[in-house]
DOKOL-63297 format. One record per residue (C-alpha): x, y, z; residue number from 1. Coordinates in steps of 0.001 Angstrom, whole numbers. Layout:
BEGIN
{atom {X, Y, Z}, NUM}
...
# end
This chain:
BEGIN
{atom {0, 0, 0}, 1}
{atom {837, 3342, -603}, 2}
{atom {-559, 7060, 853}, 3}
{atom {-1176, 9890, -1686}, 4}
{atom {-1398, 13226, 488}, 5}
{atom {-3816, 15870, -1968}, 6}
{atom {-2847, 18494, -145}, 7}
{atom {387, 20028, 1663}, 8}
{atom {1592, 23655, 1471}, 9}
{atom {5694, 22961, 990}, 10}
{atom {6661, 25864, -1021}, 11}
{atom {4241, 28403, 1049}, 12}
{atom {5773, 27053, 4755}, 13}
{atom {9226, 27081, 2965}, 14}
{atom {8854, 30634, 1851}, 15}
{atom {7060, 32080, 5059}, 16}
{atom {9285, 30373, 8081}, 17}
{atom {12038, 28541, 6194}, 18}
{atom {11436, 25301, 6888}, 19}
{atom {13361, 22735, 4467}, 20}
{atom {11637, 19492, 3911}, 21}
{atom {14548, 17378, 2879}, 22}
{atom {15420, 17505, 6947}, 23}
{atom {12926, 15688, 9393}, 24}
{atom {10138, 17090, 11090}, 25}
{atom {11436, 16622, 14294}, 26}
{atom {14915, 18289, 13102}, 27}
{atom {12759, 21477, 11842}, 28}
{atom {10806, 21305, 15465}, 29}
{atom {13943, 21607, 17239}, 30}
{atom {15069, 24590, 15097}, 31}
{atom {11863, 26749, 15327}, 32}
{atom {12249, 25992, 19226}, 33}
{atom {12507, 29745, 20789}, 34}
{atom {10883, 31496, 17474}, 35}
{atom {7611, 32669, 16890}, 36}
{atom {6714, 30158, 13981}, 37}
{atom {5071, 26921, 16320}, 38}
{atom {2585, 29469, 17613}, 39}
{atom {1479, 31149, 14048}, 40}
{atom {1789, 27648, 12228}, 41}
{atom {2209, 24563, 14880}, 42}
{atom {4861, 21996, 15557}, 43}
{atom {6458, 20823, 12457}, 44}
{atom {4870, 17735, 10556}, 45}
{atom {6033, 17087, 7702}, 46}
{atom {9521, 15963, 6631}, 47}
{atom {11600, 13529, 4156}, 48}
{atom {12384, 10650, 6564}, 49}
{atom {8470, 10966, 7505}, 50}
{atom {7186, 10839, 4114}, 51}
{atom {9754, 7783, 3255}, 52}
{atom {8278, 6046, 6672}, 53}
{atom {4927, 6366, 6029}, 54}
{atom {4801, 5696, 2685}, 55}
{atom {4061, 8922, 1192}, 56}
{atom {4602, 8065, -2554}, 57}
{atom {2439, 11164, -3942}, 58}
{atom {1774, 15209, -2694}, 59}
{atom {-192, 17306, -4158}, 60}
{atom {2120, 20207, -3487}, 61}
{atom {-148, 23664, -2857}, 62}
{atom {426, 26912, -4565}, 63}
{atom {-657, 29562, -1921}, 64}
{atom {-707, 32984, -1139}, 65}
{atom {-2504, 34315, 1609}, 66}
{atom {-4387, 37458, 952}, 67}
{atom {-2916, 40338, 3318}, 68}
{atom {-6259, 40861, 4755}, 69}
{atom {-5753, 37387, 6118}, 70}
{atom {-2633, 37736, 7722}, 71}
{atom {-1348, 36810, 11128}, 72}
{atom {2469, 37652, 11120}, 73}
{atom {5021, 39497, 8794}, 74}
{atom {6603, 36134, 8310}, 75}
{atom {3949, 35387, 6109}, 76}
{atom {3953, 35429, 2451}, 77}
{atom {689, 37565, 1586}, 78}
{atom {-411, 39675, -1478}, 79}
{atom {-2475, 42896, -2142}, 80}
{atom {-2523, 42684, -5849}, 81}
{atom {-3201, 40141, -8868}, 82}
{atom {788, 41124, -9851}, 83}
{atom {1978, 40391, -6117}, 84}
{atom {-285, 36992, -6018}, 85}
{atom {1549, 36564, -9622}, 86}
{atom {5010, 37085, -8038}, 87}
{atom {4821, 34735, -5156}, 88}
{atom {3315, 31913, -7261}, 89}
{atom {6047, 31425, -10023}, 90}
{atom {8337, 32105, -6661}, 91}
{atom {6779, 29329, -5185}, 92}
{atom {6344, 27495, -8549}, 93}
{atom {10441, 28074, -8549}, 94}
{atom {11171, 26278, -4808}, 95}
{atom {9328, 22863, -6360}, 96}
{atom {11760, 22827, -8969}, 97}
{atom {14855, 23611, -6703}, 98}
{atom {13482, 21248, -4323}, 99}
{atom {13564, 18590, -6786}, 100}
{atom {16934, 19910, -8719}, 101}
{atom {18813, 19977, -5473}, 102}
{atom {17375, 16662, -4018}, 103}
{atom {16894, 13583, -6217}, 104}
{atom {14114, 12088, -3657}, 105}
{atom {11445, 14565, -5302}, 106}
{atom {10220, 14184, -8595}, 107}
{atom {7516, 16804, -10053}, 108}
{atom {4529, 14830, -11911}, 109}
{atom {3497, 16745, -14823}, 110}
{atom {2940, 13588, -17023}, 111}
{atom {882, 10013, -16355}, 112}
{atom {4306, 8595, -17453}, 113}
{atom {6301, 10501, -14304}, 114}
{atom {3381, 9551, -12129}, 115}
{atom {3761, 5480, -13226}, 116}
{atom {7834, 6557, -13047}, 117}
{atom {7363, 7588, -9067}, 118}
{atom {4982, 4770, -8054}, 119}
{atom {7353, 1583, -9709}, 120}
{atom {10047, 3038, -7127}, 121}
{atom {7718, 1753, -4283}, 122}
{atom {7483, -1556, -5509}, 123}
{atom {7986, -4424, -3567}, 124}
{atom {10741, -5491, -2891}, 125}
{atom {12898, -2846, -2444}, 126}
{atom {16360, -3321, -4245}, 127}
{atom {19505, -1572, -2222}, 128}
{atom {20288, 1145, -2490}, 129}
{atom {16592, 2245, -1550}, 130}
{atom {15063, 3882, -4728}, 131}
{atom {11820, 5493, -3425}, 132}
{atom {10989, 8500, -4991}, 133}
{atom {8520, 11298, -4303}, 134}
{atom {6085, 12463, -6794}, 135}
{atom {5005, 15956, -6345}, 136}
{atom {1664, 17209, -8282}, 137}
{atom {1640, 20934, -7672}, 138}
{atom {-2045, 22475, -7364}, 139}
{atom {-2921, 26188, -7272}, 140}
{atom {-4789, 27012, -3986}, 141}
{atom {-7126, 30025, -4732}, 142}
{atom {-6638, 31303, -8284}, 143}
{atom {-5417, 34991, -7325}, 144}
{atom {-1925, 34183, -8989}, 145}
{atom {-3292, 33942, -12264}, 146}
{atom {-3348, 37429, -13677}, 147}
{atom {-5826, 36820, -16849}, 148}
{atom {-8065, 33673, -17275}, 149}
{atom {-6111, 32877, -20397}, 150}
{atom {-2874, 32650, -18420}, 151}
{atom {-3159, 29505, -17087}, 152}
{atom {-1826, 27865, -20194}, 153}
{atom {1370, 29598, -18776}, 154}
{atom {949, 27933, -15767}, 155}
{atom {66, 24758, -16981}, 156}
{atom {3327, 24169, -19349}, 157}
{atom {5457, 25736, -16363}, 158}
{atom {3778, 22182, -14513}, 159}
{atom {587, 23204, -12337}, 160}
{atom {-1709, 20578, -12800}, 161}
{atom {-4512, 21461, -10654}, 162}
{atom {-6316, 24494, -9696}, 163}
{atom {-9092, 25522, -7221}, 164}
{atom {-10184, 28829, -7952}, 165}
{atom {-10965, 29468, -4026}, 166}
{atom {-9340, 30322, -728}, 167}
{atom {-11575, 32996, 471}, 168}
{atom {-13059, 35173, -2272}, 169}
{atom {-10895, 35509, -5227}, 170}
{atom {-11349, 37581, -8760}, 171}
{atom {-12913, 33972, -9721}, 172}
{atom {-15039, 33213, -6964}, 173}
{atom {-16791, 33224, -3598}, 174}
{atom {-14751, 31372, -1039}, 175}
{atom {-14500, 30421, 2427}, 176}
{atom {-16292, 32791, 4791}, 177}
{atom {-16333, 35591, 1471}, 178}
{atom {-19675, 33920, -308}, 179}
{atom {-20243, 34232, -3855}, 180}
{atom {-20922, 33157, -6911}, 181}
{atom {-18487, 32140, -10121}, 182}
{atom {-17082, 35484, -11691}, 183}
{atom {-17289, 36321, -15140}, 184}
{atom {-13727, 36406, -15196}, 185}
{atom {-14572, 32828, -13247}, 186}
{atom {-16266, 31287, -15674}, 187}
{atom {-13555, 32177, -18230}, 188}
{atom {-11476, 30342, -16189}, 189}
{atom {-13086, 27093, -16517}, 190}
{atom {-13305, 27622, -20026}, 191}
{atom {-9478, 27909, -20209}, 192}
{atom {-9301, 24830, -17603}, 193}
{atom {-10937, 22834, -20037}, 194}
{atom {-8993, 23153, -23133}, 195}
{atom {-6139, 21824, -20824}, 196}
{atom {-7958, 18932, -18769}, 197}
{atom {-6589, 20738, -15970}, 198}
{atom {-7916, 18964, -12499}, 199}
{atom {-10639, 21240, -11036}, 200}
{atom {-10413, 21896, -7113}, 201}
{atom {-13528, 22893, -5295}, 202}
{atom {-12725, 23117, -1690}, 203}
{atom {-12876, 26433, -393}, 204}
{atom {-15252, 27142, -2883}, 205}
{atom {-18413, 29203, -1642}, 206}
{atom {-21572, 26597, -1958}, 207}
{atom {-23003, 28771, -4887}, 208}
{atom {-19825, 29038, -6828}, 209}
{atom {-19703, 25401, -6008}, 210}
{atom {-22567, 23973, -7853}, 211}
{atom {-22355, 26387, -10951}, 212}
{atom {-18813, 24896, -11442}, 213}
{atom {-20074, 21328, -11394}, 214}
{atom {-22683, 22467, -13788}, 215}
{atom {-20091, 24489, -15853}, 216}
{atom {-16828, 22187, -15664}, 217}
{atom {-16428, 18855, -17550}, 218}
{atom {-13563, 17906, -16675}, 219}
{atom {-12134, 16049, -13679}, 220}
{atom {-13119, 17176, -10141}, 221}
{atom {-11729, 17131, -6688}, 222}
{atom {-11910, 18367, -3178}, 223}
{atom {-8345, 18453, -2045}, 224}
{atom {-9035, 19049, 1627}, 225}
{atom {-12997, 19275, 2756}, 226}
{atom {-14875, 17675, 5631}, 227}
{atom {-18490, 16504, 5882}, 228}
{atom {-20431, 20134, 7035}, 229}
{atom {-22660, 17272, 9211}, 230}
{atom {-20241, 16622, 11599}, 231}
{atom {-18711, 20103, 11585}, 232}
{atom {-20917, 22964, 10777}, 233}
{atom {-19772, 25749, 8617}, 234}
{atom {-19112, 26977, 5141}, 235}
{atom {-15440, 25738, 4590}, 236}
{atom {-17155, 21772, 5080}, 237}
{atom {-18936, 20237, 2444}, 238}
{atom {-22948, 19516, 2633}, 239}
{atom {-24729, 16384, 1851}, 240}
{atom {-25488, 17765, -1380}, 241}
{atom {-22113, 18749, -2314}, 242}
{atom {-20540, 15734, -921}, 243}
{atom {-23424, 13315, -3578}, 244}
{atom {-22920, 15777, -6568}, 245}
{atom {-19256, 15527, -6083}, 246}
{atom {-19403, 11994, -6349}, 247}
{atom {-21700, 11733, -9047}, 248}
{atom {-19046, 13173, -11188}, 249}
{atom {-16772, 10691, -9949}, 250}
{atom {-14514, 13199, -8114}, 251}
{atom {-12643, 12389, -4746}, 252}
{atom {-12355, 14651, -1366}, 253}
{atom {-9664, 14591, 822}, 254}
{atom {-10493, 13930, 4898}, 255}
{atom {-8407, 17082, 6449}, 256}
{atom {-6403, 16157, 9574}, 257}
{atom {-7026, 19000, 11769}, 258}
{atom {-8954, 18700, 14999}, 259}
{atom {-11463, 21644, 14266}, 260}
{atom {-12651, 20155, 11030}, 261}
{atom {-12942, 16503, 12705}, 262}
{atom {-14795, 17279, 16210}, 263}
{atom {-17525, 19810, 16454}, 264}
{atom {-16062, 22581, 19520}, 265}
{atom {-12771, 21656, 19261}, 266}
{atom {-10714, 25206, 19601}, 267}
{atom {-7010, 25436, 19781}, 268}
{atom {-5552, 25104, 22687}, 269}
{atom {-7986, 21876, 23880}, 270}
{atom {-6685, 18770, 24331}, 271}
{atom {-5435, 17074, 21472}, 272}
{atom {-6692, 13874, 22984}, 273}
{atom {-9950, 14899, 22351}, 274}
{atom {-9573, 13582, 18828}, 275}
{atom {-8394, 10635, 17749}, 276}
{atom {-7746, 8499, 14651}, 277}
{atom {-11264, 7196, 15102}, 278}
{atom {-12477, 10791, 14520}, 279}
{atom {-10451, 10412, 11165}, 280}
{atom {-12506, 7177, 10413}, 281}
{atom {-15941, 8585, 11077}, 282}
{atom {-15322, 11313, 8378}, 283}
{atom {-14460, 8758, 5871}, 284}
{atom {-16839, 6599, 6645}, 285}
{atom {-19628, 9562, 6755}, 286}
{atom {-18996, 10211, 3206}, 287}
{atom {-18841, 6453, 2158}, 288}
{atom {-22367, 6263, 3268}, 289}
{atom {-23546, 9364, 2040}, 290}
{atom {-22807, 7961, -1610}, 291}
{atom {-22858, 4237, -1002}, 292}
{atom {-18876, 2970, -1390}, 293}
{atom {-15688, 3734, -657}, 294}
{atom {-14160, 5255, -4410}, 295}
{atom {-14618, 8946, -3747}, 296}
{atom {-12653, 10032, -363}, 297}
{atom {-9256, 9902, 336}, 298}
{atom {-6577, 11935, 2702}, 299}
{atom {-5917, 15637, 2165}, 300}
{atom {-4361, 16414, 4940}, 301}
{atom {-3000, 19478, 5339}, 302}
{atom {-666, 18928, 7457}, 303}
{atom {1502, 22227, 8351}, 304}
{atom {-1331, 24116, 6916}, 305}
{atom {-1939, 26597, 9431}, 306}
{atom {-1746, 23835, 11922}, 307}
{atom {683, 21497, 13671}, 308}
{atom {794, 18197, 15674}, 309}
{atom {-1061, 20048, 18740}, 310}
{atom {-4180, 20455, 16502}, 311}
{atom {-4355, 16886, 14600}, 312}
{atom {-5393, 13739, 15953}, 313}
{atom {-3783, 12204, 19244}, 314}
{atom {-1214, 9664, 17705}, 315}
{atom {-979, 11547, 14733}, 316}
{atom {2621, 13031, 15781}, 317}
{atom {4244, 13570, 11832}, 318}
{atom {2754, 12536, 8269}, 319}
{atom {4469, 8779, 9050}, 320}
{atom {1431, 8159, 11047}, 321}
{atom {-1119, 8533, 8106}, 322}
{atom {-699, 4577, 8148}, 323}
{atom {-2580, 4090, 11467}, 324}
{atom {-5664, 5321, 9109}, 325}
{atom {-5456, 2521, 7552}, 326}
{atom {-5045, 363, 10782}, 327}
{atom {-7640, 2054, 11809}, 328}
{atom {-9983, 1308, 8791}, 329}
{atom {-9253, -1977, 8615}, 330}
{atom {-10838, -2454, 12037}, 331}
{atom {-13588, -596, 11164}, 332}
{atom {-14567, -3163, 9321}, 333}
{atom {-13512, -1839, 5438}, 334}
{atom {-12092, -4055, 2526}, 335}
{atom {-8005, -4142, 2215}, 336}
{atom {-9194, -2962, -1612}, 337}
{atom {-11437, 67, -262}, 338}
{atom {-8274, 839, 2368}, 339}
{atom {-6062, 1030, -595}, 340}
{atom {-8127, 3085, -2698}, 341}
{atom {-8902, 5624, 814}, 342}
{atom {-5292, 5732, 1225}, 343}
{atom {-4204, 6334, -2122}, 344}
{atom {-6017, 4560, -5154}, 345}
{atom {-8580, 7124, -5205}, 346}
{atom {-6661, 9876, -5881}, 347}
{atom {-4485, 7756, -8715}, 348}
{atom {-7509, 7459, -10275}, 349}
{atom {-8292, 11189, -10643}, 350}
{atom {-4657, 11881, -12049}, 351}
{atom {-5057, 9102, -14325}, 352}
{atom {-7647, 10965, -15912}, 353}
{atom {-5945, 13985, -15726}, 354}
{atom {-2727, 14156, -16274}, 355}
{atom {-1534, 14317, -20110}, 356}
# end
């Protein structure tokens, strides 16, 4: 088995504190120790060794800028304008390929062929030396960056393979807490996502904008990181109805790892023990009943987005643990085939159809 992670914000947490993800997570925790970054952004959770240990053969590495009326420290990397959002994405959109230049473990998917290239690395068993690659698939989180709707064929031969057009509100569309509907300069956007078969991301996306892009976009469809509303109330969760329409198009949403998306109350600064792994479970298994199997959730987890280990699950120390999900599933009762395709299946099925 192996874990595909649809959503982790490397280049932005690079950029804003300087963390370098070819060290461990517990290496980058002991550096931040004294500085102000574990109380804007948590405890570090992501790192190579962790990823190698817990299987991590695919990220959907995030594009992100937060908008300055957003932001909660200088440290952060925030825009005022479409040409700042412009500047910090092809930054950002720079520090994947470095990262992958400068170490040989991380490969950037632009292609089905690098995809089946990343995943015959993990194949068992492992020849010496150890030849596990990475496969990073970058996605665009809120579509600010993108100056003009007909710019994202830039963006899409520089490599970005996915796009949500949401954070909060964007030029494109209503987002999280900001509702809305589509733009006009929106809906130009899909058209121009089309042409390319570019991977449409709707989390974030305001519930109106939402269901106008299902009914505008043909192509294939994701939730990167979005919880079931139900068990969390609020507009960055998805509904019932999103969560069936979704599925009816045969797209995939990622369970998010952090406590206030998984347990209704839960603040920062409770006890982390007040969520568990099981927590994790009863989101997945919320939206395999909600549309009657197991091929359309998977794990975005967002680790280090915004959050650290002392707002995830108890037990859920680095992204190595995203294997006791599938413990966990397993004795909830699900198939070894519908683990597989929750931990990673699911989501090589949507870049399957995809990628070029």
């Amino acid at each position: 088995m192996i874990v595909v992670d649809a959503h982790e914000d490397l280049a932005w947490n690079a950029r804003s504190f300087g963390r370098d993800y070819t060290r461990s997570a517990w290496e980058i925790r002991e550096q931040e120790v004294g500085t102000e970054i574990p109380a804007i952004n948590g405890r570090c959770m992501l790192g190579l060794p962790e990823w190698l240990a817990g299987r991590v053969a695919v990220i959907f590495g995030t594009i992100f800028g937060m908008p300055q009326r957003h932001a909660r420290s200088p440290l952060e990397r925030t825009y005022r304008t479409p040409e700042e959002a412009h500047a910090e994405g092809m930054a950002q959109m720079d520090s994947y390929e470095r990262l992958a230049e400068t170490c040989e473990r991380f490969v950037l998917v632009h292609t089905r062929r690098d995809l089946e290239a990343v995943l015959e690395t993990w194949k068992e068993p492992l020849p010496e030396p150890d030849p596990r690659r990475i496969g990073i698939v970058r996605l665009m989180e809120g579509a600010d960056p993108i100056r003009r709707p007909e710019e994202v064929a830039i963006w899409y031969e520089r490599g970005l393979r996915i796009l949500g057009l949401a954070w909060g509100a964007t030029r494109y569309a209503g987002g999280t807490g900001e509702p809305g509907p589509l733009t006009d300069e929106g809906r130009r956007l899909l058209r121009a996502m089309h042409d390319l078969n570019m991977i449409l991301d709707l989390s974030h996306m305001a519930e109106r904008a939402f269901f106008e892009a299902l009914e505008r976009y043909e192509g294939p469809l994701i939730a990167s990181h979005s919880n079931p509303r139900a068990l969390v109330p609020g507009d960055r969760q998805l509904s019932d109805p999103m969560i069936r329409a979704l599925a009816e198009r045969d797209g995939v949403i990622g369970i998010v790892l952090s406590n206030r998306m998984l347990k209704k109350g839960w603040t920062r600064g409770d006890p982390r023990e007040k969520v568990t792994v099981w927590d994790v479970v009863r989101a997945i298994d919320y939206v395999c009943q909600r549309v009657g199997d197991a091929r359309h959730v998977g794990i975005g987890s967002d680790l280090d987005g915004g959050f650290g280990a002392e707002g995830a699950p108890a037990g859920i120390e680095t992204v190595a643990d995203l294997v006791k999900i599938a413990d966990a599933l397993r004795e909830a009762g699900f198939s070894p085939a519908d683990v597989e395709a929750i931990m990673g299946g699911n989501w090589l099925r949507v870049l399957r159809q995809g990628l070029p």
